[in-house]
C-alpha positions as CSV (number, residue, x, y, z in Angstrom):
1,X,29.8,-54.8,8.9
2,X,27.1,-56.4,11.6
3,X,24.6,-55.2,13.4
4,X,26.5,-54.9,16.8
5,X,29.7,-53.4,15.0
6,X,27.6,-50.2,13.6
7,X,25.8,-50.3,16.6
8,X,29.7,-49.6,18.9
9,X,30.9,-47.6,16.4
10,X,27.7,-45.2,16.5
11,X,27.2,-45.9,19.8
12,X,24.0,-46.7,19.5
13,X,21.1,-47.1,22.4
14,X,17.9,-48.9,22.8
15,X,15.2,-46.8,21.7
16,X,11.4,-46.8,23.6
17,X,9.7,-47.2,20.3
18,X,11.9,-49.9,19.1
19,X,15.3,-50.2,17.2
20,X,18.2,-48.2,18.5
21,X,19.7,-44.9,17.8
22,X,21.7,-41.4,19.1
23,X,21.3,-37.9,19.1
24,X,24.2,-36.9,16.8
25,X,23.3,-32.7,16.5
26,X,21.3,-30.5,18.3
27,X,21.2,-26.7,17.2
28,X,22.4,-24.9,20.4
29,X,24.3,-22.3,18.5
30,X,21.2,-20.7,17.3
31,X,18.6,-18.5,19.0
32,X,15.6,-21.3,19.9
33,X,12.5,-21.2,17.9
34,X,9.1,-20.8,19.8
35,X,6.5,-22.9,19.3
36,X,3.2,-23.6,21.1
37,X,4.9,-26.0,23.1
38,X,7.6,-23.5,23.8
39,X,11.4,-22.8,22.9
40,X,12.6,-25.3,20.1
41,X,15.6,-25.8,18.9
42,X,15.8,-24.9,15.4
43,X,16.8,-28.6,14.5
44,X,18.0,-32.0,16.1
45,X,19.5,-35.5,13.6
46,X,19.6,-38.9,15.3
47,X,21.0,-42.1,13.6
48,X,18.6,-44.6,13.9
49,X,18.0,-48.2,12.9
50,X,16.3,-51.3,13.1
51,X,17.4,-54.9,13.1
52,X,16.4,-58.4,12.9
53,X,16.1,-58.7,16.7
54,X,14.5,-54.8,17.3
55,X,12.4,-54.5,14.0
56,X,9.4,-52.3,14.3
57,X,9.4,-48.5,15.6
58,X,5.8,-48.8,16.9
59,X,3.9,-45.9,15.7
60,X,3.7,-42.4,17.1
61,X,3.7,-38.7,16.2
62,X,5.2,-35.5,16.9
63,X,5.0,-32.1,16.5
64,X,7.7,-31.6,14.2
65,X,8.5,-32.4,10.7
66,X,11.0,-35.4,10.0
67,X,13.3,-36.1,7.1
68,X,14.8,-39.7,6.8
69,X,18.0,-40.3,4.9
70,X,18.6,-44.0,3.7
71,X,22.3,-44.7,4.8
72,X,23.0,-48.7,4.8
73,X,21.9,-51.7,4.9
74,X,18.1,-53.5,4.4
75,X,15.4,-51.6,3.1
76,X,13.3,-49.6,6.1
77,X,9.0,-49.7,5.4
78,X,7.0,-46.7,6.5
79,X,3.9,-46.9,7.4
80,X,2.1,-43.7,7.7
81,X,-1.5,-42.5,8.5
82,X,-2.4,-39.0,7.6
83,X,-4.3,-36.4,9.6
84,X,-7.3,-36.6,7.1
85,X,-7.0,-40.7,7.0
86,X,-5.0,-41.5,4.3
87,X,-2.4,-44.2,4.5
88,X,0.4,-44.1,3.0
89,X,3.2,-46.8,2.7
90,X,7.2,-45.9,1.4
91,X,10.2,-48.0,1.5
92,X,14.0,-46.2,2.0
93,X,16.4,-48.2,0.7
94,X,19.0,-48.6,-1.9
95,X,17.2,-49.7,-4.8
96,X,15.6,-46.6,-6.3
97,X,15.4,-48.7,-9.9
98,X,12.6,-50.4,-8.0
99,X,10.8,-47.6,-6.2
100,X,12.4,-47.2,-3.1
101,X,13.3,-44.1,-2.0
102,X,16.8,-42.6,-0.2
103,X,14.9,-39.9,2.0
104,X,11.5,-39.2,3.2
105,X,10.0,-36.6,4.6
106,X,7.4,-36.4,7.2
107,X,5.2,-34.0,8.0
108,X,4.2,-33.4,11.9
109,X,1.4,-34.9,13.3
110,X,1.4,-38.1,10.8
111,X,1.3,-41.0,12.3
112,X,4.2,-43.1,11.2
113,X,5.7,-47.2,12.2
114,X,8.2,-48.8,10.4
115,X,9.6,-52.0,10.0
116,X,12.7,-53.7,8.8
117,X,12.2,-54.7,5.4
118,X,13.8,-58.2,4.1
119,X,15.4,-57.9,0.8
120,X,15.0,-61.5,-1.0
121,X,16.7,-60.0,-3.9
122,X,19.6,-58.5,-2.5
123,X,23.1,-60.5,-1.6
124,X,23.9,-58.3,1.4
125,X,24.5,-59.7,4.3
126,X,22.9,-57.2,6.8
127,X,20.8,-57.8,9.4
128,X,20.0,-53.9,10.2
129,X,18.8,-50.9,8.2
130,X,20.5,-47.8,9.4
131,X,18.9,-44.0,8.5
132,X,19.4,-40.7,9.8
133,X,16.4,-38.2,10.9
134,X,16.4,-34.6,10.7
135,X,13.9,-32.8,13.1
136,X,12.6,-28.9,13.1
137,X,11.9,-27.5,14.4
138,X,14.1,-29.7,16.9
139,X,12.9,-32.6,19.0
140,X,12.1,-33.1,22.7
141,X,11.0,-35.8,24.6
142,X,7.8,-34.1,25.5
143,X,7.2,-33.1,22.1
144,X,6.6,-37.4,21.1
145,X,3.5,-38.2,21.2
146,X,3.0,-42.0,22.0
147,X,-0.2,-43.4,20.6
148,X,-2.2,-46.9,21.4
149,X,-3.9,-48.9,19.1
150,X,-7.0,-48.4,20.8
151,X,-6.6,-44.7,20.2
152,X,-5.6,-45.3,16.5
153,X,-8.3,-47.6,15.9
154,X,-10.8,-44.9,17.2
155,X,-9.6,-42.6,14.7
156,X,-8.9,-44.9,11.9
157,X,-10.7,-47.8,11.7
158,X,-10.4,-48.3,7.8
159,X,-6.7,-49.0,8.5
160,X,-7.5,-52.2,11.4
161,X,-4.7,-54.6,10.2
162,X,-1.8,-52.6,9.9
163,X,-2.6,-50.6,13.1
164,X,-3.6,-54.0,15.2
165,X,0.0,-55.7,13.5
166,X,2.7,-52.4,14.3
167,X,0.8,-50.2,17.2
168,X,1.6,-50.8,20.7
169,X,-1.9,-52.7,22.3
């Protein structure tokens, strides 16, 4: 399949951080959970993916924790800058002989970009990586948290060149 048939079939949309994607479940059949921010739902998923022309979800945070599920398609890179500093760097793909993995979870308040990975090895003849996200408690717009590299660069200097390459300047 291409890019633009998974994208009608999904019915995928342009996302602000990059990549497109859709709601596809939102919990409204269960009480809401409070937060600090206020009533949650209990969870929200979103297909998401990226794609040769739309390849890097620019990094940003949130409140809640994440889980990516690896569906089809190129390998997806994470980039991901801990509360206390530490980077961390996972690919979600296919090929778990080699170290990727098929889900990842995310903790709230990491910092997290990714990027469409090419796969020199692989035949596949993708030009997208397509995952799903599970969110709780669930998301709202107000609960993303949009970050600069200026900002990011305050906080965590040590980590200049992948910050200056996938943060929004």
């Amino acid at each position: 399949m291409t890019q633009d048939e998974v994208i009608a079939l999904l019915n995928l949309e342009g996302h602000f951080e990059g990549g497109y994607f859709r709601q596809t479940f939102k919990a409204t059949h269960r009480e809401p959970v409070i937060t600090e921010r206020g009533k949650r739902t209990s969870m929200t998923a979103i297909y998401y993916m990226l794609s040769t022309d739309n390849s890097i979800d620019h990094f940003h945070t949130k409140h809640s924790d994440g889980i990516e599920f690896y569906h089809m398609g190129l390998p997806i890179t994470y980039h991901m800058i801990h509360p206390d500093g530490r980077y961390e760097k996972v690919v979600v793909g296919p090929d778990i002989k080699n170290g990727q993995q098929l889900q990842l979870a995310v903790a709230g308040g990491t910092y997290k970009a990714a990027e469409l990975t090419p796969d020199e090895s692989s035949t596949a003849e993708h030009d997208f990586g397509l995952v799903s996200e599970a969110v709780a408690p669930g998301w709202e717009p107000e609960d993303m948290i949009e970050v600069s590299a200026v900002e990011l660069l305050e906080k965590f200097p040590q980590h200049k060149n992948i910050i200056e390459r996938l943060a929004r300047s």
